[in-house]
C-alpha positions in Angstrom: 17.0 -7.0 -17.5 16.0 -7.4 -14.0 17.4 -5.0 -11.6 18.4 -6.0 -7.7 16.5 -5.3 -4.9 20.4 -4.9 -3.4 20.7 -1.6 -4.6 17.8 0.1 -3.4 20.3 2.6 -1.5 20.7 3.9 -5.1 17.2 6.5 -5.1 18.0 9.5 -4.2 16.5 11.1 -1.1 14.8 14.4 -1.7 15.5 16.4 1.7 12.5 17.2 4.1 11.3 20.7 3.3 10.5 23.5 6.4 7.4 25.6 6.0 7.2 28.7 3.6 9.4 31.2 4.7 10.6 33.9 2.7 10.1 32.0 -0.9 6.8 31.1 -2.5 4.9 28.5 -1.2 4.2 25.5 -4.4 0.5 26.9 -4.2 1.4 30.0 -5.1 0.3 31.2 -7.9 1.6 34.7 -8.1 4.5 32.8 -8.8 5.1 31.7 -12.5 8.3 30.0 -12.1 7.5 26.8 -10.8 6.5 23.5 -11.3 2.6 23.0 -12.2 1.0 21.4 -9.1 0.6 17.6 -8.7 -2.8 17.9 -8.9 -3.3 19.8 -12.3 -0.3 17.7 -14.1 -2.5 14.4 -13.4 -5.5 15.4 -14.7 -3.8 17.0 -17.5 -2.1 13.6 -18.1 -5.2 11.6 -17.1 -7.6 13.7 -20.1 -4.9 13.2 -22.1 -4.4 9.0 -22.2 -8.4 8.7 -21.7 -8.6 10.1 -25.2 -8.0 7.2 -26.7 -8.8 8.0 -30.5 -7.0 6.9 -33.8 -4.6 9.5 -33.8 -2.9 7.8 -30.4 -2.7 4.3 -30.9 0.9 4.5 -29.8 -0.1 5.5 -26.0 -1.9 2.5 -25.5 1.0 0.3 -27.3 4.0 2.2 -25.9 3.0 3.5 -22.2 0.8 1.0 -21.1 3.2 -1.7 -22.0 4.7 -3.9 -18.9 8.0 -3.0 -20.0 10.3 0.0 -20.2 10.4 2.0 -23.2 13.4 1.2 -25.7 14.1 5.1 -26.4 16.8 3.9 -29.0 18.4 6.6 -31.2 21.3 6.1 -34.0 24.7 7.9 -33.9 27.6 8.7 -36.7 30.1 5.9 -36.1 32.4 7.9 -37.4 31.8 11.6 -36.5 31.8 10.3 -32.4 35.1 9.0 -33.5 36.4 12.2 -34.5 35.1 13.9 -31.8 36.8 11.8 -29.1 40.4 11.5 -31.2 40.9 15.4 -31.6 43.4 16.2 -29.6 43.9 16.9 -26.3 45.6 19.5 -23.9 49.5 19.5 -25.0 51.5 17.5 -22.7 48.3 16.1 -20.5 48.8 12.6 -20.3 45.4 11.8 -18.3 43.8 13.5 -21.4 45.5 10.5 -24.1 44.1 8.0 -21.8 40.7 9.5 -21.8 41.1 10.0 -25.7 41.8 5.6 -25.7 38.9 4.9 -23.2 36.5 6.9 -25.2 37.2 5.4 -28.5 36.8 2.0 -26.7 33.6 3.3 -25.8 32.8 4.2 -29.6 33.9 1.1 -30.8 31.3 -0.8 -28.4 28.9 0.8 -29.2 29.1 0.1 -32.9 25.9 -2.5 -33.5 26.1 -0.9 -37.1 26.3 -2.9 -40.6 28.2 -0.7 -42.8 29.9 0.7 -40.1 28.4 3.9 -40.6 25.8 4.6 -38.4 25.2 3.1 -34.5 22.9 2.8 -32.1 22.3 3.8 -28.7 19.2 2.2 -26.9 17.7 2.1 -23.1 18.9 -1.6 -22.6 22.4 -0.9 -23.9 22.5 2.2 -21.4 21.2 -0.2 -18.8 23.8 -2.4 -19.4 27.0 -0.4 -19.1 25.3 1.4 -15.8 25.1 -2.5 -14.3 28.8 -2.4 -16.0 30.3 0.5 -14.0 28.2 -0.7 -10.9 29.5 -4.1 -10.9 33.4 -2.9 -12.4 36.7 -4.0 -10.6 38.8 -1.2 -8.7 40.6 -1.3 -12.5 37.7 -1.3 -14.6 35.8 1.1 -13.4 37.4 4.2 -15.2 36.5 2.8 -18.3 32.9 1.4 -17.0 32.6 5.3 -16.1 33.9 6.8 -19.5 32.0 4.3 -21.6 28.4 4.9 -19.7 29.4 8.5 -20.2 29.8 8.3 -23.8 27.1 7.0 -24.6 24.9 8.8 -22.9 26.2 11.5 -24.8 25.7 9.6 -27.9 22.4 8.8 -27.2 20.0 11.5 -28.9 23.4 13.7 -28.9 23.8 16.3 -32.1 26.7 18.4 -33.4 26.8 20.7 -30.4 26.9 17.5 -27.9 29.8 16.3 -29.8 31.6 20.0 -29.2 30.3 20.0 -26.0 31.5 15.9 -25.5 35.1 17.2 -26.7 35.8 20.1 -24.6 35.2 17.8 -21.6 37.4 15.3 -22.4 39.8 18.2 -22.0 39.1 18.7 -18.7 41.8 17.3 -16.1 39.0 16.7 -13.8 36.6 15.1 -15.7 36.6 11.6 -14.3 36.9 13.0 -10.7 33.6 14.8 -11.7 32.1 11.4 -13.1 33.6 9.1 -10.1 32.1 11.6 -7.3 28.7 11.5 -9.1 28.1 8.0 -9.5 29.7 7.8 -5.6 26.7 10.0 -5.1 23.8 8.5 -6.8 25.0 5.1 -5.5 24.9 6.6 -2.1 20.9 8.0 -2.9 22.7 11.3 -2.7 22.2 14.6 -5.3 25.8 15.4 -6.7 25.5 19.5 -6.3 25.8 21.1 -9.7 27.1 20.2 -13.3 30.6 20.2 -12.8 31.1 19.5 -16.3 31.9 20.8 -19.4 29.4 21.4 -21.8 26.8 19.6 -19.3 24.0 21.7 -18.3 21.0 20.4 -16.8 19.9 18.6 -19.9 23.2 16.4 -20.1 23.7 16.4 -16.5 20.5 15.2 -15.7 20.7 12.2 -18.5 23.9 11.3 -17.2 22.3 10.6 -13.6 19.4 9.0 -15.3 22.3 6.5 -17.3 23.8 5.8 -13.7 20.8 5.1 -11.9 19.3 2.4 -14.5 21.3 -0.2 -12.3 19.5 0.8 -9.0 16.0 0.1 -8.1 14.2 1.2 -5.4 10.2 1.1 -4.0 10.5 4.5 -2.3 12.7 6.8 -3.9 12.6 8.8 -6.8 15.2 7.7 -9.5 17.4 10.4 -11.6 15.1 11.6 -14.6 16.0 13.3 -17.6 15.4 17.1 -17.5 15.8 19.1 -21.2 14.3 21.7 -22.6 11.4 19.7 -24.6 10.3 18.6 -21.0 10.8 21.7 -19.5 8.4 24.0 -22.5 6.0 21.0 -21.9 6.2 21.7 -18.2 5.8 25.2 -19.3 2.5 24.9 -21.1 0.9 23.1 -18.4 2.2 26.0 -16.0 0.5 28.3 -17.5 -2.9 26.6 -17.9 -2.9 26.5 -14.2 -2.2 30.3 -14.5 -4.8 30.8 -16.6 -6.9 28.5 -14.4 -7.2 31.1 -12.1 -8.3 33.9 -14.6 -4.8 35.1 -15.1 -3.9 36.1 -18.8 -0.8 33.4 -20.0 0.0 33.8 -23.8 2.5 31.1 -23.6 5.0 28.4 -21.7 5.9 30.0 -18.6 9.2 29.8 -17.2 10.2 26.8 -15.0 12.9 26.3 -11.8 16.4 26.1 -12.4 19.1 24.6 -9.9 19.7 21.1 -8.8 17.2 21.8 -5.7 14.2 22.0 -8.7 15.7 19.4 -10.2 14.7 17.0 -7.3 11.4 18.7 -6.7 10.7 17.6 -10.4 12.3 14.1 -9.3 9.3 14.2 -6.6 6.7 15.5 -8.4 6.4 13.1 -11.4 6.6 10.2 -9.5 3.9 11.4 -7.2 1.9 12.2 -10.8 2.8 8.7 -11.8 1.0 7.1 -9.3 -1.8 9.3 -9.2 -2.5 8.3 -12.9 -2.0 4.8 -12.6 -4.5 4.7 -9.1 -7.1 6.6 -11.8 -7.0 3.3 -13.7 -6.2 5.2 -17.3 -2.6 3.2 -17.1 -1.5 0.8 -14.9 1.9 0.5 -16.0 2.9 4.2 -16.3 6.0 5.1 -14.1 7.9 8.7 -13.7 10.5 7.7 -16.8 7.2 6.9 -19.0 5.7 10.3 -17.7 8.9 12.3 -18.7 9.2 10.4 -22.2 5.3 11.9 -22.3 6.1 15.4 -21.6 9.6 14.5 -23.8 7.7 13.7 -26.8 6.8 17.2 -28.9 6.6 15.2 -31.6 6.2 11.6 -32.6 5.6 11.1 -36.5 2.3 12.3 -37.1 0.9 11.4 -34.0 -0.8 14.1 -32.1 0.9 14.5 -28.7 0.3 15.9 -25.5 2.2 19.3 -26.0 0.0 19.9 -29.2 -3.1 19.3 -26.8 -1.5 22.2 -24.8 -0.9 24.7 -27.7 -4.6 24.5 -28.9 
């Protein structure tokens, strides 16, 4: 799908920064919690694809390709449908109406053959964030709920699908999703994770879903932040650390907050470029990069996390 050059207000605008004062400068070491520096991330990315040996034949085929990666992950037809048709708060009639939306949302999303099991993909994501972008004044709650949905779907387990119900028992939950995609359309940060059951993990992939239908050549678009990026993150942390004759046993802690979260937003897109200006890949881009750090396992290939245990 080719995206618009008409929504480039869509990045999101990381705030100019002051000088160090009274918080750790980001060369700091003494510091653990914080991001590896740009610097150390790209070469650890850089030694990483320029090993191309047998065991990694997927890098070359997956990250170098021209287009984005298809991420697509399968769902229980019918367990999402009993998540999203418990019912709701007694005598909330907003809440029925979310219950209908959602099981619209289901029901779209079944590409399955028996009916049993669906699937959730990049392009279909990409396709209900154009959806909601492009929705009437009257569609867009259901654009909204159905991009929601399945971005819940997408790679969700049994505790998403507690998590996915409690929200739809919140009263505010589509004020919460309206005023966040007002913001990422706006190249804003929505402050927090308003709600239920999202943390930073489902927060962040819901910004990521909204922002598939923006494009822009300066800004950084929403990335997904979970924990499998974050203990990769970790590990390269603490080789810095350890870079610097420091004793690290392990994954060091990383920021927290929505202020982290678009340091992290900066700091693999500046990583991105600096590996594809090295010439190891000229089509790797910051949603590549995070799939990288993402992937702690793929089949029997040895990843870039293992190459940070060892």
């Amino acid at each position: 799908m080719v995206r618009s050059s008409a929504n480039s207000t869509c990045a999101i605008r990381v705030p100019h920064r002051e000088p160090c004062k009274n918080r750790p400068c980001e060369d700091d070491m003494s510091s653990p919690k914080q991001w590896p520096g740009g610097d150390f991330l790209s070469e650890v990315v850089i030694t990483y694809m320029s090993r191309r040996d047998t065991d990694r034949p997927w890098v070359t085929t997956l990250l170098d390709a021209p287009q984005p990666l298809l991420r697509r992950f399968s769902f229980s037809v019918s367990s999402w449908t009993r998540v999203v048709s418990a019912p709701t708060n007694a005598g909330w009639v907003a809440g029925r109406s979310l219950q209908a939306l959602a099981l619209a949302a289901i029901s779209s999303l079944d590409r399955s053959v028996d009916g049993k099991v669906g699937y959730v993909d990049r392009m279909a994501l990409e396709q209900l964030s154009q959806d909601v972008l492009h929705a009437s004044a009257a569609q867009r709650d259901g654009a909204l709920i159905a991009l929601w949905i399945a971005s819940r779907a997408w790679g969700g387990g049994a505790r998403t699908q507690r998590y996915t119900q409690d929200a739809l028992n919140q009263p505010t939950l589509l004020n919460h999703l309206r005023a966040s995609e007002a913001s990422v359309r706006a190249g804003k940060m929505p402050i927090g994770t308003p709600v239920t059951g999202s943390g930073m993990s489902y927060w962040s992939k819901w910004l990521w879903a909204l922002g598939l239908s923006c494009w822009s050549a300066t800004g950084p678009h929403p990335l997904i932040l979970d924990s499998r990026v974050r203990v990769t993150l970790g590990w390269v942390r603490a080789r810095e650390i350890a870079a610097t004759g420091s004793r690290v046993s392990g994954p060091v802690g990383t920021p927290t907050g929505m202020s982290a979260y678009q340091d992290y937003l900066e700091l693999l897109q500046r990583v991105a470029a600096g590996v594809r200006s090295s010439r190891v890949s000229s089509a790797l881009d910051a949603e590549k990069l995070e799939w990288l750090l993402w992937s702690a396992t793929v089949g029997e290939h040895h990843t870039m996390l293992d190459d940070l245990r060892h």
